[in-house]
C-alpha positions in Angstrom: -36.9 -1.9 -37.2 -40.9 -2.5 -37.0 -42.8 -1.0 -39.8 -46.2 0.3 -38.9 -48.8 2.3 -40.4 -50.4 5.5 -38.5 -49.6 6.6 -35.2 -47.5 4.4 -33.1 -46.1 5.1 -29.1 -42.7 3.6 -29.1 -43.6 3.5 -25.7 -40.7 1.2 -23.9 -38.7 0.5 -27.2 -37.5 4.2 -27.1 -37.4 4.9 -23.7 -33.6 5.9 -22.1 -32.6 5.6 -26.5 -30.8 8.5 -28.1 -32.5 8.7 -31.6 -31.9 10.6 -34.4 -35.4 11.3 -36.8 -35.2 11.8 -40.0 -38.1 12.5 -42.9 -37.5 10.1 -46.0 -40.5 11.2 -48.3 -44.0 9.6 -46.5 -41.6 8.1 -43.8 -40.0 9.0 -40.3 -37.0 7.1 -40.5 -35.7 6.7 -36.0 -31.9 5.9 -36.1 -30.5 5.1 -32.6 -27.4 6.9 -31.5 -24.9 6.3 -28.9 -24.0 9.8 -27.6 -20.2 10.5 -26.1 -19.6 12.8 -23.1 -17.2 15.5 -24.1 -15.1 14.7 -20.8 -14.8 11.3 -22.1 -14.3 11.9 -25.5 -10.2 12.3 -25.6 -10.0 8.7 -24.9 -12.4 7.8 -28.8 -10.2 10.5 -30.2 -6.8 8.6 -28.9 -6.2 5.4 -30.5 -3.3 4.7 -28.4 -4.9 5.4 -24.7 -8.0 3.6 -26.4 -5.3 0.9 -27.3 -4.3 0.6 -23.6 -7.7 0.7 -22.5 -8.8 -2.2 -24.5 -5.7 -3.8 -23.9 -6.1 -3.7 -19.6 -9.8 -4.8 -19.6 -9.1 -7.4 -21.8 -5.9 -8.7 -19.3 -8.9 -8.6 -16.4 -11.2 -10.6 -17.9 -9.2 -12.9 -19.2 -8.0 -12.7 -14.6 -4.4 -11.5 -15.8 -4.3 -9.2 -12.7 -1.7 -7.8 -10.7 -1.0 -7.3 -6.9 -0.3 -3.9 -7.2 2.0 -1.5 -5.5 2.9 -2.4 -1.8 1.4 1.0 -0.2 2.1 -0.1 3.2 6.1 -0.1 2.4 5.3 3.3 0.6 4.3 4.6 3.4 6.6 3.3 5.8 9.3 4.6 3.1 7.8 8.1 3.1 7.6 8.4 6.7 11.4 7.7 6.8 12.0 10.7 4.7 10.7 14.2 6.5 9.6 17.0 4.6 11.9 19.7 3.1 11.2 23.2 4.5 
């Protein structure tokens, strides 16, 4: 963290930051903070989805990617099957 004395505009080092301020005596003390959507929270409460998670985009980068279903055959299965009424 830069120490200064007197007024200071963090100007670009701040900007787009989350920051939490806090008085410590003479100082102001800027702690930056990563901030959590609530809809995406579940997953950093859920060590076993986060688990997964980690565990898939770690198979990508490392190119361990599959094919994926066949839709077309899907499709063609489903259309073979009518609806119930």
């Amino acid at each position: 963290m830069n120490r200064c004395q007197g007024p200071r505009d963090p100007g670009s080092e701040l900007a787009g930051r989350t920051v939490q301020l806090e008085r410590a005596g003479d100082h102001l003390l800027i702690g930056f903070r990563r901030v959590v959507l609530d809809r995406e929270a579940w997953l950093w409460d859920n060590q076993a989805a986060k688990a997964t998670l980690d565990r898939g985009l770690a198979q990508a980068r490392g190119g361990e990617l599959d094919d994926g279903p066949d839709l077309a055959a899907a499709l063609a299965f489903a259309d073979g099957h009518p609806d119930p009424e």
